[in-house]
BANU-894431 format. One record per residue (C-alpha): residue number from 1; y, x, z. Coordinates in pm, 1 decimal. Layout:
<rs>
[NUM; [Y; X; Z]]
...
</rs>
This chain:
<rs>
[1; [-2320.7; -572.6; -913.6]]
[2; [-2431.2; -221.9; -846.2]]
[3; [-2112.6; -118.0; -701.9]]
[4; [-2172.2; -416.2; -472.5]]
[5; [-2497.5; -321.7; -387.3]]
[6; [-2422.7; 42.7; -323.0]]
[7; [-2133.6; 39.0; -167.8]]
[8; [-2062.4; -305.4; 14.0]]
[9; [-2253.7; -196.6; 339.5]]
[10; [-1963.6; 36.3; 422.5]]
[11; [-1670.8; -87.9; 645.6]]
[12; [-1229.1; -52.6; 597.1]]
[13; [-1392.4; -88.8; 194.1]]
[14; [-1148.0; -297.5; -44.3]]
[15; [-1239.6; -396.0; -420.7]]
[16; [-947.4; -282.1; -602.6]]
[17; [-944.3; -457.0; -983.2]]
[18; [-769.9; -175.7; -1177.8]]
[19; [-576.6; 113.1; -1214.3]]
[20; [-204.5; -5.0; -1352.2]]
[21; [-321.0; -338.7; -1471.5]]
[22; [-87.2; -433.9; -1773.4]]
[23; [-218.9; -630.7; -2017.2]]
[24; [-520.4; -900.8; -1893.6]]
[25; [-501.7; -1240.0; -1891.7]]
[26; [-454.1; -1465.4; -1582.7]]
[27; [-772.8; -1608.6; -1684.2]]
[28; [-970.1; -1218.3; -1703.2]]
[29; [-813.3; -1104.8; -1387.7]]
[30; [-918.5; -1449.3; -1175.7]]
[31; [-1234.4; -1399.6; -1301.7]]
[32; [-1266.7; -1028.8; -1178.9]]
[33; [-1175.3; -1113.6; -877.4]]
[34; [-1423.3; -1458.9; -857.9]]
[35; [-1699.1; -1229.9; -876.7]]
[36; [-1631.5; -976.9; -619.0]]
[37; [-1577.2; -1276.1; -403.3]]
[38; [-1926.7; -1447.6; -507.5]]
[39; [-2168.0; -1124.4; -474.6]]
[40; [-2007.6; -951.7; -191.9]]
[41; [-2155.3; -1046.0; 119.6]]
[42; [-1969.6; -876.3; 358.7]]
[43; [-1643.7; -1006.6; 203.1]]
[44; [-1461.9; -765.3; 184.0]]
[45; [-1069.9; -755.5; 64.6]]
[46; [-1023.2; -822.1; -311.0]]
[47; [-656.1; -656.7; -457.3]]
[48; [-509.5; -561.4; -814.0]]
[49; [-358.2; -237.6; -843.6]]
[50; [40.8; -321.0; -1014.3]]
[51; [148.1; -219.7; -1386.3]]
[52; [190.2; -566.2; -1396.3]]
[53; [337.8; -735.7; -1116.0]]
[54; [55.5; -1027.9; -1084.4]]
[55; [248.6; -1287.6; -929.3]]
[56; [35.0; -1498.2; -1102.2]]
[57; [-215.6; -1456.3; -894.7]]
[58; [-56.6; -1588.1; -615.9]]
[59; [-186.2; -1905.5; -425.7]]
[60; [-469.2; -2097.5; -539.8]]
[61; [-490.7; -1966.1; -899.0]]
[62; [-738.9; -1662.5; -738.1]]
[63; [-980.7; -1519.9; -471.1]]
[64; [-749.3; -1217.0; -435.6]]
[65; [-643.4; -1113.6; -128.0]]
[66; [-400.9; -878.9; -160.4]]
[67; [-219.4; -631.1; -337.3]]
[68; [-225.9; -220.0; -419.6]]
[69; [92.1; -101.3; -479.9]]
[70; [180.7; 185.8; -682.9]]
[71; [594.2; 334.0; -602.9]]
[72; [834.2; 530.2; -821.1]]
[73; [1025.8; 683.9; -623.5]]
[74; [1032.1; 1047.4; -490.5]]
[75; [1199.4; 969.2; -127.6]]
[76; [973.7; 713.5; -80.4]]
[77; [1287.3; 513.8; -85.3]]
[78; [1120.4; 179.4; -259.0]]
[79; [772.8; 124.7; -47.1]]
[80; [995.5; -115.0; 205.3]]
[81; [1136.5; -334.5; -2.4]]
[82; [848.7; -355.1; -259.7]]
[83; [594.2; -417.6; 26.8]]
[84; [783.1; -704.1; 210.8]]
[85; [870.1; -849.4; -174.9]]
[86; [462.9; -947.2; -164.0]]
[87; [446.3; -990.5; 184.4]]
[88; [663.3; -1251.2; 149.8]]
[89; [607.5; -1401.1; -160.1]]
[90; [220.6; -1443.5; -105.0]]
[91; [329.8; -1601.7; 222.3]]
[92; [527.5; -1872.2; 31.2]]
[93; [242.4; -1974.7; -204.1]]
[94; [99.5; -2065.4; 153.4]]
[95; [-149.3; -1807.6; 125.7]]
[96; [-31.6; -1411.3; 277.0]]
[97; [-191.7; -1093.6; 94.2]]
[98; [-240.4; -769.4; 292.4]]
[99; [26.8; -561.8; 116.5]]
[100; [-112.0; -198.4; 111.1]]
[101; [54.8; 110.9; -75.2]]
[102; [-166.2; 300.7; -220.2]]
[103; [41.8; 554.6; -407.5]]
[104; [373.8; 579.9; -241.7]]
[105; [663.9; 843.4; -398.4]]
[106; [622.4; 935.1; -751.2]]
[107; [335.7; 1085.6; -976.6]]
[108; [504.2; 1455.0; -995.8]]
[109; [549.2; 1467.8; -631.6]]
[110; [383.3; 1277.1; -384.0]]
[111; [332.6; 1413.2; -61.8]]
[112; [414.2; 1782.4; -124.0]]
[113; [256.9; 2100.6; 49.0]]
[114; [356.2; 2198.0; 398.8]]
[115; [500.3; 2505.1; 258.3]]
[116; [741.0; 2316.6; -17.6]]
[117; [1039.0; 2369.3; 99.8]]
[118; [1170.5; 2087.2; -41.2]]
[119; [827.2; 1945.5; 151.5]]
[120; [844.8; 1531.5; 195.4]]
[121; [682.2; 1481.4; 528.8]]
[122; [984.3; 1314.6; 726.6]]
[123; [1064.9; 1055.7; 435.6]]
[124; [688.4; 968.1; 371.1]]
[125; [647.0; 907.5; 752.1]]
[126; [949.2; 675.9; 772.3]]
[127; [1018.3; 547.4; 426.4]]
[128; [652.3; 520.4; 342.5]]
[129; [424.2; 463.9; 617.8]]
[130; [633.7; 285.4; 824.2]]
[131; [825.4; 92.2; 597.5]]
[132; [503.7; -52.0; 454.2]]
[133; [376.4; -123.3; 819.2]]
[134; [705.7; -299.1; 931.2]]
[135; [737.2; -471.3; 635.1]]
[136; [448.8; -656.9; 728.3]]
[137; [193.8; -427.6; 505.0]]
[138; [-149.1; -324.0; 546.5]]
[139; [-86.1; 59.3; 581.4]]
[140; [-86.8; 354.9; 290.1]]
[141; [-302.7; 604.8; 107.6]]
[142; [-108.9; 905.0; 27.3]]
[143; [-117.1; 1073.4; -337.7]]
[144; [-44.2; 1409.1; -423.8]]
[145; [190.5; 1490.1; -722.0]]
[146; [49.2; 1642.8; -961.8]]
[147; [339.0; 1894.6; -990.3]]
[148; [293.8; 2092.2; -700.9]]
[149; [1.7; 2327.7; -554.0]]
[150; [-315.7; 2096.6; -456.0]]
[151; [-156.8; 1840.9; -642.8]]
[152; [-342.4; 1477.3; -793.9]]
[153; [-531.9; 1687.7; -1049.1]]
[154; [-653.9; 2027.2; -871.8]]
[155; [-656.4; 1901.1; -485.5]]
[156; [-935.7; 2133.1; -344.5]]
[157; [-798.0; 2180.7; 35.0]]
[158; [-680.4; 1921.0; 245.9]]
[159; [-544.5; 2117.2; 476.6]]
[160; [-220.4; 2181.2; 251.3]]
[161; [-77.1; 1870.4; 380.6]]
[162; [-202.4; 1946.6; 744.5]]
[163; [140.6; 1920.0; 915.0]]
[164; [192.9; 1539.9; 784.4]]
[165; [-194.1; 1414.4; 902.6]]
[166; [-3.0; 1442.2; 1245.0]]
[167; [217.5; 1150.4; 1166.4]]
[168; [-92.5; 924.2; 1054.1]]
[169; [-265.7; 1009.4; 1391.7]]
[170; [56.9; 913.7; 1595.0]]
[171; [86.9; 595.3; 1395.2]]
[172; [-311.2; 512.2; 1497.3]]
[173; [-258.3; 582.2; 1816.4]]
[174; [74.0; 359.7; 1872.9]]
[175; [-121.0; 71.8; 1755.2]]
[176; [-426.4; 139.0; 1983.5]]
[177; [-216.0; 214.0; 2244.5]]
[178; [-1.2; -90.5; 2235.1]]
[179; [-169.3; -389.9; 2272.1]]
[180; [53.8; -674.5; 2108.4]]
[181; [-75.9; -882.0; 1880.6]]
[182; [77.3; -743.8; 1601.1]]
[183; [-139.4; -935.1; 1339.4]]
[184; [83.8; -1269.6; 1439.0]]
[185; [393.7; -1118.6; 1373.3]]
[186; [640.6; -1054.5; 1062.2]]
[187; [947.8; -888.4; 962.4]]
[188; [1275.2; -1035.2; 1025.5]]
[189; [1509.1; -777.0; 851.8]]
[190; [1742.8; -1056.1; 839.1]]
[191; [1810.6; -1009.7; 1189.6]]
[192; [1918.3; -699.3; 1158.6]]
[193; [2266.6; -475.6; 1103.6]]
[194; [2400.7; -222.9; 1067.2]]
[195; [2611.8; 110.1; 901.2]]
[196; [2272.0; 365.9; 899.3]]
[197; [2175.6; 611.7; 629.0]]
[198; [1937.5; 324.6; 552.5]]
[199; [2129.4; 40.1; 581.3]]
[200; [2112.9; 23.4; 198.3]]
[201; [1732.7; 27.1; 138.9]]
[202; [1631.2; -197.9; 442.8]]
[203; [1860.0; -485.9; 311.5]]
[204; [1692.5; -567.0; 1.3]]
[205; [1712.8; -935.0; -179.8]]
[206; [1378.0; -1049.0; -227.5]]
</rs>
């Protein structure tokens, strides 16, 4: 209630449940979720954070409305086809989350330094950011690993990752730019073929 109270006023806010929720009930988590829904009055989005994969909060047995997804992999390589997995599925319990990635790559890595130079700005930007977006996401938060300078655990200077802010800007301004109504539309992979160096992780079965 005091988080509520304190915070709620703000705006782009989202109540996120957990951090790597494993081992509640269906029962504890709906409940969580009930009350954000019941004392927030500016209603703000209500997700779980994965460990678990909480399909069972799909449909009508919650108030949640959507999901915070934690990846694995250090290319980023697994944000498209886990984001479109709960696009999709919350879509077929006849009631769509907003999908959002809130720790893409892995926890050693992340987005690294400008200066790595095995840096990961070109596959965060495409298999990361945009993957989430065309698979019908909500957008990303970027972590840092906590292997590297500035990483998850000493992060004191933003600016070591000042080179990849670039590609968030570009990606605001496409969508402000561009005025489709992108809300009413979905991915449709299915429609698409081809021999890329992708081909393999944008061909997923769900």
């Amino acid at each position: 209630r005091e988080l509520i109270a304190r915070f709620s006023h703000h705006p782009a806010l989202n109540w996120n449940l957990g951090e790597e929720i494993n081992d509640a009930s269906l029962a504890q988590k709906a409940s969580w979720a009930q009350y954000f829904h019941d004392h927030d009055p500016y209603r703000h989005p209500i997700v779980i954070h994965n460990g678990a994969s909480h399909f069972d909060m799909m449909g009508d047995a919650s108030v949640l409305t959507g999901f915070s997804l934690q990846m694995n992999e250090s290319d980023f390589s697994d944000t498209f086809y886990q984001s479109r997995r709960y696009v999709k599925r919350s879509a077929d319990f006849n009631r769509p989350w907003v999908v959002a990635c809130d720790e893409p790559g892995d926890s050693r890595l992340g987005v690294r330094p400008d200066n790595d130079p095995g840096q990961s700005h070109h596959n965060a930007r495409r298999d990361a950011l945009w993957a989430n977006i065309m698979a019908g996401g909500g957008g990303c938060e970027f972590y840092f690993g906590y292997g590297r300078p500035e990483g998850d655990l000493t992060l004191q200077n933003f600016r070591s990752r000042d080179a990849f802010w670039d590609y968030l800007r570009y990606t605001l301004q496409f969508f402000e730019q561009h005025r489709f109504p992108f809300e009413q539309m979905g991915n449709q992979i299915e429609l698409v073929s081809g021999n890329g160096e992708n081909a393999d992780r944008c061909h997923p079965k769900i």
